[in-house]
N, C-alpha and C positions, 0 to 999 in steps of 0.2 A: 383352411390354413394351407398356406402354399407347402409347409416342408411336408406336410402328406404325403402331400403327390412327386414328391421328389424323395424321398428319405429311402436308402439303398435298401434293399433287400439283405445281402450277407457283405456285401464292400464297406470298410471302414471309410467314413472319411478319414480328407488328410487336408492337415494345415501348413500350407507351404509358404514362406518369407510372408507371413501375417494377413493371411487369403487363405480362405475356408473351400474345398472344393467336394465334393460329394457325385461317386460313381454310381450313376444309376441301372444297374447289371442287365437289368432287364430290357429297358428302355434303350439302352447301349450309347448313352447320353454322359456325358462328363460334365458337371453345371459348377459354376464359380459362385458362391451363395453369401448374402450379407448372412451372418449370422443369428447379429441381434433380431432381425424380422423375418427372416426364409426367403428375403426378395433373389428373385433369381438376375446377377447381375453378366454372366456371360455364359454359351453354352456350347457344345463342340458333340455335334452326331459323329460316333466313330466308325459306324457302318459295320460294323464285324459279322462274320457271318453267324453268332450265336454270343450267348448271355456273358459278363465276367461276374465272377466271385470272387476273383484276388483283388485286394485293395492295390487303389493307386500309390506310385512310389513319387516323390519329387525332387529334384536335386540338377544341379547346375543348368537353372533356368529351364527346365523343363519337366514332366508329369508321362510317367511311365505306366501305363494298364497291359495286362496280357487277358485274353479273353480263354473259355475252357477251351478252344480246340487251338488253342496257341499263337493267334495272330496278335502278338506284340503292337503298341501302339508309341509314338512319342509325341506328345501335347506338348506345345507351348504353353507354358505358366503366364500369360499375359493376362489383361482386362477380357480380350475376348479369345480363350483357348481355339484353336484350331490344330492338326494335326500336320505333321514336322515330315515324320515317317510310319511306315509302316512294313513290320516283318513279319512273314509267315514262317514260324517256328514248325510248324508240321506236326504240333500235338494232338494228342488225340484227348484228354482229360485234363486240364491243365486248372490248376487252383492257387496255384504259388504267387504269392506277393512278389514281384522282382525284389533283387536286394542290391542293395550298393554298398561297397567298402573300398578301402584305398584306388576310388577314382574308377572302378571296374564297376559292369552291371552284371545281374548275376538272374539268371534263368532260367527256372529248371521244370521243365516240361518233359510228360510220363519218365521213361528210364534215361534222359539227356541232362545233361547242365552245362548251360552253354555261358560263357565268363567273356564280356565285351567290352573292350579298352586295350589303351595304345600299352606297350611293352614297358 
């Protein structure tokens, strides 16, 4: 069975505007999965220099991961996810889900919390 070999390790998935996507921490692999059968329908290597454990975040059209040593990711939520940007937050233990609230992303890596959006 295909979600075997894909099914995260400690990353929730996350379902964004009705697309099932699933972080595969280890793998360092972000996959866009049919549900009903585990078929893998798009996939997006994030290259980070080590594993994530915080669940991806999704929201105005795009798929937020930060990895443990805090290289933030921004995924395109498309059919075939590929990668937007990417920041080095400079963490050294990082397990925090990003969070979003009025329109701001929110990231808090070892003793930092860094809040990102227009004024």
């Amino acid at each position: 069975m295909i979600m075997r070999h894909n099914s995260p390790d400690v990353c929730t998935p996350l379902v964004y505007r009705g697309k099932f996507y699933i972080l595969n921490g280890v793998a360092k692999k972000l996959l866009r999965v049919e549900p009903r059968n585990s078929k893998v329908l798009g996939e997006c290597d994030l290259e980070g220099k080590t594993k994530f454990q915080a669940s991806p975040t999704g929201a105005d059209g795009k798929i937020y991961c930060i990895n443990m040593r805090g290289e933030a990711f921004v995924v395109s939520a498309t059919d075939t996810p590929r990668i937007l940007h990417r920041i080095d937050t400079g963490g050294k233990d990082c397990r925090s889900t990003i969070a979003i609230a009025g329109g701001k992303l929110f990231i808090r890596v070892d003793d930092r919390l860094y809040c990102i959006g227009k004024k």
